[in-house]
Short mmCIF file of the C-alpha atoms (twelve columns), coordinates in Angstrom:
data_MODEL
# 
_entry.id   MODEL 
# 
loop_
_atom_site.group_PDB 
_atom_site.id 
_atom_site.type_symbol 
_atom_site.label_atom_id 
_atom_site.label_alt_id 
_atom_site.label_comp_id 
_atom_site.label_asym_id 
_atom_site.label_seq_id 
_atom_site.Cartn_x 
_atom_site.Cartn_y 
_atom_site.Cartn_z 
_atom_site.pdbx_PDB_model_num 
ATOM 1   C CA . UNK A 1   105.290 118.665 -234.146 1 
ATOM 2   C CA . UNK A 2   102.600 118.930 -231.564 1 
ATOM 3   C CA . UNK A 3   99.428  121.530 -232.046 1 
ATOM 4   C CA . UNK A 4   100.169 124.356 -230.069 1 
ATOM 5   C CA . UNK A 5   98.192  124.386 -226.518 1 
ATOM 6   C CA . UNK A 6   94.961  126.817 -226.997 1 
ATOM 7   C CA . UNK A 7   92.698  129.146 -224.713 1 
ATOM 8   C CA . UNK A 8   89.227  129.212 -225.907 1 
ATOM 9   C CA . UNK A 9   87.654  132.584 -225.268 1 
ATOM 10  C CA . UNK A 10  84.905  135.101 -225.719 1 
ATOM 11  C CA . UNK A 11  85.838  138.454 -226.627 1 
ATOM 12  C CA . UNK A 12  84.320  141.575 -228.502 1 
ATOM 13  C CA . UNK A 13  85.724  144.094 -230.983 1 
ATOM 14  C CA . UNK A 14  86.485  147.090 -229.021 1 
ATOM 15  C CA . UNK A 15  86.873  148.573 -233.336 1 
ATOM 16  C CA . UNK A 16  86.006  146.845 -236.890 1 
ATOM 17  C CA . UNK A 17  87.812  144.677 -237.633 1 
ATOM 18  C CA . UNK A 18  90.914  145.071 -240.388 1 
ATOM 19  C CA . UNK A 19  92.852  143.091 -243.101 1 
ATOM 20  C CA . UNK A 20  96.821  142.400 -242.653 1 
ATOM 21  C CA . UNK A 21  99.320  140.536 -244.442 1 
ATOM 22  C CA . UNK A 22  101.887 138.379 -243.567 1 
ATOM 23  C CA . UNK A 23  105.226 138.780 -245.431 1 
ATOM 24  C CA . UNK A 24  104.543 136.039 -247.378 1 
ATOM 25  C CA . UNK A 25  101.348 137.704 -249.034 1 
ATOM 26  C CA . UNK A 26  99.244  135.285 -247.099 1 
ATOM 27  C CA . UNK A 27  95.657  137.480 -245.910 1 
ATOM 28  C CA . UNK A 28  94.047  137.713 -242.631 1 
ATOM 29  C CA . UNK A 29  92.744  139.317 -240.593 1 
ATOM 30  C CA . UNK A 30  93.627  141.546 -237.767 1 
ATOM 31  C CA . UNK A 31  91.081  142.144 -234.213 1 
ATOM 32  C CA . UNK A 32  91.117  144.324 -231.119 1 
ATOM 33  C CA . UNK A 33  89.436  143.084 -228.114 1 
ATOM 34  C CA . UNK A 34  88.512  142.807 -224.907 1 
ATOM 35  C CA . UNK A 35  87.663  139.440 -223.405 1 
ATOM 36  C CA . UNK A 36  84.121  139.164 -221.839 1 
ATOM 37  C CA . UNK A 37  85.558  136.926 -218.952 1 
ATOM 38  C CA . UNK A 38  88.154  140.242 -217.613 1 
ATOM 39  C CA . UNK A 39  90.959  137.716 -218.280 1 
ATOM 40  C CA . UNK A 40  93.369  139.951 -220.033 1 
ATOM 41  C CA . UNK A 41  91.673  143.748 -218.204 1 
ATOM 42  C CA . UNK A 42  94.021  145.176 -220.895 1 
ATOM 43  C CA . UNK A 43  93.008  144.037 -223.487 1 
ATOM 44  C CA . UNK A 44  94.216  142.271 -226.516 1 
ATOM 45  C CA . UNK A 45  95.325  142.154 -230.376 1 
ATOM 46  C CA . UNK A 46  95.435  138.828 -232.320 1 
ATOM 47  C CA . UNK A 47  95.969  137.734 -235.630 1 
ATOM 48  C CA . UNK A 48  94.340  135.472 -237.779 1 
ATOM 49  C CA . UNK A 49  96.463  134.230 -240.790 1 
ATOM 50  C CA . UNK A 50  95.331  132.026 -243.973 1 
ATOM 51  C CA . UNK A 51  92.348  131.247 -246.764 1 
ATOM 52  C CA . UNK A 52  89.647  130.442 -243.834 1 
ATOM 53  C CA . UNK A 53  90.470  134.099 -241.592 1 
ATOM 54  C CA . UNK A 54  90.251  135.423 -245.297 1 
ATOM 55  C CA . UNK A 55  86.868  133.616 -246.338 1 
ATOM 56  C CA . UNK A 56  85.665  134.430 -242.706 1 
ATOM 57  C CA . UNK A 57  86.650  138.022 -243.338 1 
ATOM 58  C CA . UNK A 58  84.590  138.362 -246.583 1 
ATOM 59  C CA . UNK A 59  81.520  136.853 -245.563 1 
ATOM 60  C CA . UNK A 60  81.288  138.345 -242.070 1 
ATOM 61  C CA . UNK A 61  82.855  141.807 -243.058 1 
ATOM 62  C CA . UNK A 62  79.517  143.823 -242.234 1 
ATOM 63  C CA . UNK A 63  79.359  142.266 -239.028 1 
ATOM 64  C CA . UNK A 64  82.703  142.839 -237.533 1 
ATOM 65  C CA . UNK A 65  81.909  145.681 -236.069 1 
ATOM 66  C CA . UNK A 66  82.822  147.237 -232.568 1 
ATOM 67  C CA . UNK A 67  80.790  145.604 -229.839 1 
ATOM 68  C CA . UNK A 68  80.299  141.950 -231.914 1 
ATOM 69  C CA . UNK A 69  81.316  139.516 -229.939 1 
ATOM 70  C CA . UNK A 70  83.803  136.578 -231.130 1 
ATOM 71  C CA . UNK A 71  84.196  132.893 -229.774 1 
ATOM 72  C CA . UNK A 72  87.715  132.472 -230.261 1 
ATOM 73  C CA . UNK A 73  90.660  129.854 -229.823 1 
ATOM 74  C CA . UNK A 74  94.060  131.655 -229.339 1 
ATOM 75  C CA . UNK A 75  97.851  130.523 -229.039 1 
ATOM 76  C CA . UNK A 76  101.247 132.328 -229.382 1 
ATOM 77  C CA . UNK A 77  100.672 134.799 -226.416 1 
ATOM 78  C CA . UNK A 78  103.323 137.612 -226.913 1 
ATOM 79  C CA . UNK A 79  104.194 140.859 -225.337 1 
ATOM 80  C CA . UNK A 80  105.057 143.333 -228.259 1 
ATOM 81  C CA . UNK A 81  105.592 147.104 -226.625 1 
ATOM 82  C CA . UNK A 82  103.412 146.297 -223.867 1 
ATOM 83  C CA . UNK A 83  100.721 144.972 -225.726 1 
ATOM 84  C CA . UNK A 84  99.604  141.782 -225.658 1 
ATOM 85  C CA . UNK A 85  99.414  139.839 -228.342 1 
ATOM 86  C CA . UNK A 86  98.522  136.208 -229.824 1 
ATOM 87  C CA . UNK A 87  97.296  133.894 -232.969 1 
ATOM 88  C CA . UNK A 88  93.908  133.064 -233.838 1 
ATOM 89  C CA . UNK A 89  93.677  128.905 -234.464 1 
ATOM 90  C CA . UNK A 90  89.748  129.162 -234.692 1 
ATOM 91  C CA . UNK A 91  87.177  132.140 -234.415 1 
ATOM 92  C CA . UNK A 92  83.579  132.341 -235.131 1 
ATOM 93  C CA . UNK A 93  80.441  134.497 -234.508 1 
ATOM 94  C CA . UNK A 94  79.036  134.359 -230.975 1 
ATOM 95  C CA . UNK A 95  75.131  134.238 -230.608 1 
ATOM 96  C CA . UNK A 96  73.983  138.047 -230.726 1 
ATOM 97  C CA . UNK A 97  73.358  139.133 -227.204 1 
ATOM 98  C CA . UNK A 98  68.886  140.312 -226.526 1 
ATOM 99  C CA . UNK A 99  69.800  143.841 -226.681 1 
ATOM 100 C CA . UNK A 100 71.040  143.471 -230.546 1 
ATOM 101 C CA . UNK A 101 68.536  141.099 -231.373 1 
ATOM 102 C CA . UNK A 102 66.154  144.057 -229.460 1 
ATOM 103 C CA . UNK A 103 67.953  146.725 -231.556 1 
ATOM 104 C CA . UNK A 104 67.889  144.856 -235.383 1 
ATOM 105 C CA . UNK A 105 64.658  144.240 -234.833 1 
ATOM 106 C CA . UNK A 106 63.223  147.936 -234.267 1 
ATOM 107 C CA . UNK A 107 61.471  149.406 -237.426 1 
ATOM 108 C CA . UNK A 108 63.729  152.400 -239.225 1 
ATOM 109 C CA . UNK A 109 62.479  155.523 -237.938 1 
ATOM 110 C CA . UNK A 110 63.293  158.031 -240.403 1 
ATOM 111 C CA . UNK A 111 64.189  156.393 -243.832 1 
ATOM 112 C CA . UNK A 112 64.989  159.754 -245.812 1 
ATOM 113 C CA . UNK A 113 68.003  159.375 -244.051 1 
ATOM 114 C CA . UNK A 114 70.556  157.010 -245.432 1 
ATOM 115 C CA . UNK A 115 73.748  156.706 -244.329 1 
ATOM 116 C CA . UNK A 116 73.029  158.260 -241.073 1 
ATOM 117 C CA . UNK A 117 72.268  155.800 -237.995 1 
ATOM 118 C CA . UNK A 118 71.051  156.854 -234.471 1 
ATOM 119 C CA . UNK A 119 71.715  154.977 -231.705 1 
# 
């Protein structure tokens, strides 16, 4: 069998990123986004399936946040109740865009207060 035909895009969380299970137990990982290119204006929610979307998951958990943008390789487009949907084959980390680099970079203003963040 033939590997599926794959768009390569770039695409940020529009929330953090969650866990999911296929009925098989298998782990992954599960991401709502919105392409950077306006290619799907809708939106759209994919699934990543298997030990590397796991291993991705736990070393990049902190990170997946809304706004982080993804490079992605996707397959298996699907409409499921008028959302569209499709399978992750590869997904990594884009480069952080200036205005997060900008943003890490500036000095904690008020330290007494943990857990809180201002932005």
């Amino acid at each position: 069998m033939s590997d599926p035909v794959t768009l390569p895009i770039r695409a940020y969380l529009r929330m953090r990123a969650g866990t999911c299970m296929a009925a098989d137990t298998t782990r992954g990982i599960a991401l709502v986004l919105r392409d950077t290119g306006g290619l799907f204006p809708d939106g759209i929610t994919v699934q990543w399936l298997g030990k590397e979307a796991a291993e991705f998951y736990d070393r990049h958990q902190a990170d997946l946040t809304a706004g982080r943008c993804l490079d992605l390789e996707l397959f298996h487009f699907r409409s499921v109740q008028n959302q569209l949907r499709a399978s992750v084959k590869t997904c990594q980390l884009a480069p952080l865009a200036p205005s997060w680099i900008k943003h890490a970079d500036k000095p904690n203003s008020n330290p007494s207060t943990q857990g809180l963040r201002l932005v």
